[in-house]
C-alpha positions in Angstrom: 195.0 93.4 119.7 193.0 96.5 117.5 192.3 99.5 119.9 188.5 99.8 119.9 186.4 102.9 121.2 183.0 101.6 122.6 181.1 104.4 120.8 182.3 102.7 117.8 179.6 99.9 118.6 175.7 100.2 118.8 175.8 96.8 121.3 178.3 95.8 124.3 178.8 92.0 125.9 179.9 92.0 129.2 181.9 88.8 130.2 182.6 88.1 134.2 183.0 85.3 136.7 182.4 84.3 140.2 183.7 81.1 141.9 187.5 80.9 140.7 188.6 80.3 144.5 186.5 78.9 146.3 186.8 75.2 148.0 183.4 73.7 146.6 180.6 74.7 144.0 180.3 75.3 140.9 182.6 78.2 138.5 179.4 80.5 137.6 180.2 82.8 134.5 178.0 85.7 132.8 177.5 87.3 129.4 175.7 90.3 129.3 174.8 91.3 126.3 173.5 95.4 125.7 171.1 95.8 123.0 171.5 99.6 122.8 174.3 101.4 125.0 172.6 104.0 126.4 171.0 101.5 128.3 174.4 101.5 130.5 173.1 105.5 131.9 170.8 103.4 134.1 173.5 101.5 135.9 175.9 104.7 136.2 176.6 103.6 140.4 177.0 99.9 139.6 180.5 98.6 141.0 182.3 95.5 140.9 180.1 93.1 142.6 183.0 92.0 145.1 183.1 95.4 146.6 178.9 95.1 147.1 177.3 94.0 150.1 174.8 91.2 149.9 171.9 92.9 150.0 173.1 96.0 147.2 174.1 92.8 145.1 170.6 91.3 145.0 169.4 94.7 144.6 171.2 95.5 141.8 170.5 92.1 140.4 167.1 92.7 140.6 167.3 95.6 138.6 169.1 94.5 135.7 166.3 91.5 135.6 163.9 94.5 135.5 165.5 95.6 132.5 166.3 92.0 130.5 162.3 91.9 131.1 162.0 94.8 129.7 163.6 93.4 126.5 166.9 95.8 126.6 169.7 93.3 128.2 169.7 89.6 127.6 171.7 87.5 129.9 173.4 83.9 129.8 174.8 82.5 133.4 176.7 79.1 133.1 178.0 76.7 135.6 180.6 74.7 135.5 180.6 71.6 137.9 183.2 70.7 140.5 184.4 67.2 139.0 184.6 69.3 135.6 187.1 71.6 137.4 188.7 68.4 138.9 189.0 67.2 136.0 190.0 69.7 133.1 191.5 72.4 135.4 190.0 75.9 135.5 192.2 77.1 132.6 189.7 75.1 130.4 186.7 75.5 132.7 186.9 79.2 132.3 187.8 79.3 128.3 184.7 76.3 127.5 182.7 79.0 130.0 183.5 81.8 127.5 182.4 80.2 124.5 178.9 78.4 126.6 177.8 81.7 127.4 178.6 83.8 124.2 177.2 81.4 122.1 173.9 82.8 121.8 175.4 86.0 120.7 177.2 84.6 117.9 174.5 86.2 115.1 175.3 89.7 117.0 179.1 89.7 116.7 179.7 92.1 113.8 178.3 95.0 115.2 179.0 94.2 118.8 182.0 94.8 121.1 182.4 91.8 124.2 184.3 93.2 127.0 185.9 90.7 129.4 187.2 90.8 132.9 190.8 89.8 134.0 192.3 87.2 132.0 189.2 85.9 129.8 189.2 86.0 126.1 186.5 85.6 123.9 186.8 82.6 121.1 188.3 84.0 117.7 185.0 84.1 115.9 184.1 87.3 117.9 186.2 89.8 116.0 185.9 92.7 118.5 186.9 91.9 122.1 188.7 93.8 124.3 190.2 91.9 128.0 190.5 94.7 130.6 192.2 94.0 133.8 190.1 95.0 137.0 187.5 95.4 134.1 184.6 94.7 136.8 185.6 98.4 138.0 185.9 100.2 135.0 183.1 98.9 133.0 179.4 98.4 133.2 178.7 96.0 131.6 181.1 94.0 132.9 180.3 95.1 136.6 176.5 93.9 135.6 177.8 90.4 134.6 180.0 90.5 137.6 176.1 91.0 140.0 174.3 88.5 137.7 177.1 85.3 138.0 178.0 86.4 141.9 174.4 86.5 142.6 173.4 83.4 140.5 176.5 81.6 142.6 175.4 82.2 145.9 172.0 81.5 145.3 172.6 77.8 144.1 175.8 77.6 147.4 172.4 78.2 149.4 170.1 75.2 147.6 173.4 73.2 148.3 173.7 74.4 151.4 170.1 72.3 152.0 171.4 69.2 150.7 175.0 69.3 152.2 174.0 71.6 156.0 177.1 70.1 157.7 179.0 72.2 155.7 177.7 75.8 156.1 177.8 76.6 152.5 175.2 79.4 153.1 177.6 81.3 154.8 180.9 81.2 153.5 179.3 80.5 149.7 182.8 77.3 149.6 185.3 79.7 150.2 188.1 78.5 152.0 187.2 80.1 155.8 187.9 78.6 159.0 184.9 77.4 159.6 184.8 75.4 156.3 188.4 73.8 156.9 187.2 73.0 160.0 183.5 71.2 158.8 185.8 69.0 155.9 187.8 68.0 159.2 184.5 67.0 161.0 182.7 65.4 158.0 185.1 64.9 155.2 185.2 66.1 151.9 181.7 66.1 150.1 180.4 65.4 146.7 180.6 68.8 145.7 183.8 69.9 146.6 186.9 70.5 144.3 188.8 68.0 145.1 192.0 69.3 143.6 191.7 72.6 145.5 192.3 69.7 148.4 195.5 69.1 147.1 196.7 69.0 150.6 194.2 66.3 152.1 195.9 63.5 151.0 192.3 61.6 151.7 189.2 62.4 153.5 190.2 60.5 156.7 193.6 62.2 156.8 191.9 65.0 158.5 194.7 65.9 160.6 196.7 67.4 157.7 193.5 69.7 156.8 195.5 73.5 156.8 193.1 75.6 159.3 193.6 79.4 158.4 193.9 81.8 161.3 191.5 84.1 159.4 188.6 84.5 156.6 190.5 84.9 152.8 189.8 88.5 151.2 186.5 88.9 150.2 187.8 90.1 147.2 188.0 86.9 146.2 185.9 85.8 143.5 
């Protein structure tokens, strides 16, 4: 892969997820795309969006809305469905994410550099891409995308949580916690959740074989 310097490039993309691990819900995945770079001094604190608290998340959020009003970011936030992830696997989910949420950049890939987190790569028609691991610490634009898909995730984990309150989704956003394991046990395994993340439920009435951790996973999960 070329070697790119970032001042090389007038515009940045920012790629991140949210939702990899979790139990139920959808994968949520952001492209962030930076009109003019120096836009980025405004964001100079902005960390990975795992290592923010709740309410610094939804303020920083709020603050990078300010400035897509403002006409200097634009942002795209795709979901992809729990029977999709049954289905296809999250290998696929997360490459057909990619490409869903670049795709309105396309027209601004010569002169723009897309940055993506962990193991994402951008489709081969954007000719400058650079994958950085722990990229959600080390750059801003991929921290940003990192606020905007977390954010965007939990928000739509709470409208579920309305439809599906058994379950507690408004606390533990799916994530495998205790309480979760121990709400599939009580009401079996919903509409929403990914089923083969359940591997281990061989159906929803073998609820004695429901593995009940002894503690909440790392919030550094995503």
């Amino acid at each position: 892969m070329r070697k790119y310097k970032k001042l090389q490039f007038k515009c940045l993309i920012g790629v991140d997820e949210a939702g990899r691990g979790p139990l139920a819900g959808p994968l949520s995945l952001c492209a962030l795309f930076v009109k003019n770079v120096q836009t980025l001094e405004w964001f100079v604190d902005i960390k990975d969006s795992k290592k923010l608290s709740e309410k610094k998340r939804e303020w920083w959020f709020t603050k990078i809305k300010e400035a897509e009003a403002e006409g200097l970011l634009r942002a795209e936030v795709v979901f992809t469905d729990n029977k999709t992830i049954d289905e296809k696997g999250m290998g696929y989910c997360l490459k057909e994410s990619v490409a869903r949420a670049l795709a309105p950049f396309v027209g601004e890939k010569e002169k723009t550099l897309v940055l993506l987190d962990g193991s994402l790569y951008a489709p081969r028609e954007f000719p400058h891409q650079k994958t950085i691991i722990r990229g959600d610490e080390k750059e801003r634009s991929i921290a940003m995308a990192s606020v905007l898909a977390k954010v965007t995730r939990d928000r739509e984990m709470c409208r579920l949580a309305k439809e599906y309150p058994e379950y507690g989704f408004e606390a533990h956003k799916g994530y495998g916690t205790k309480g979760h394991y121990l709400a599939i046990k009580a009401h079996g395994v919903s509409a929403v959740h990914r089923k083969s993340f359940l591997q281990r439920i061989s159906n929803s009435n073998s609820n004695d074989q429901i593995p009940i951790p002894n503690q909440t996973p790392s919030k550094k999960l995503k």
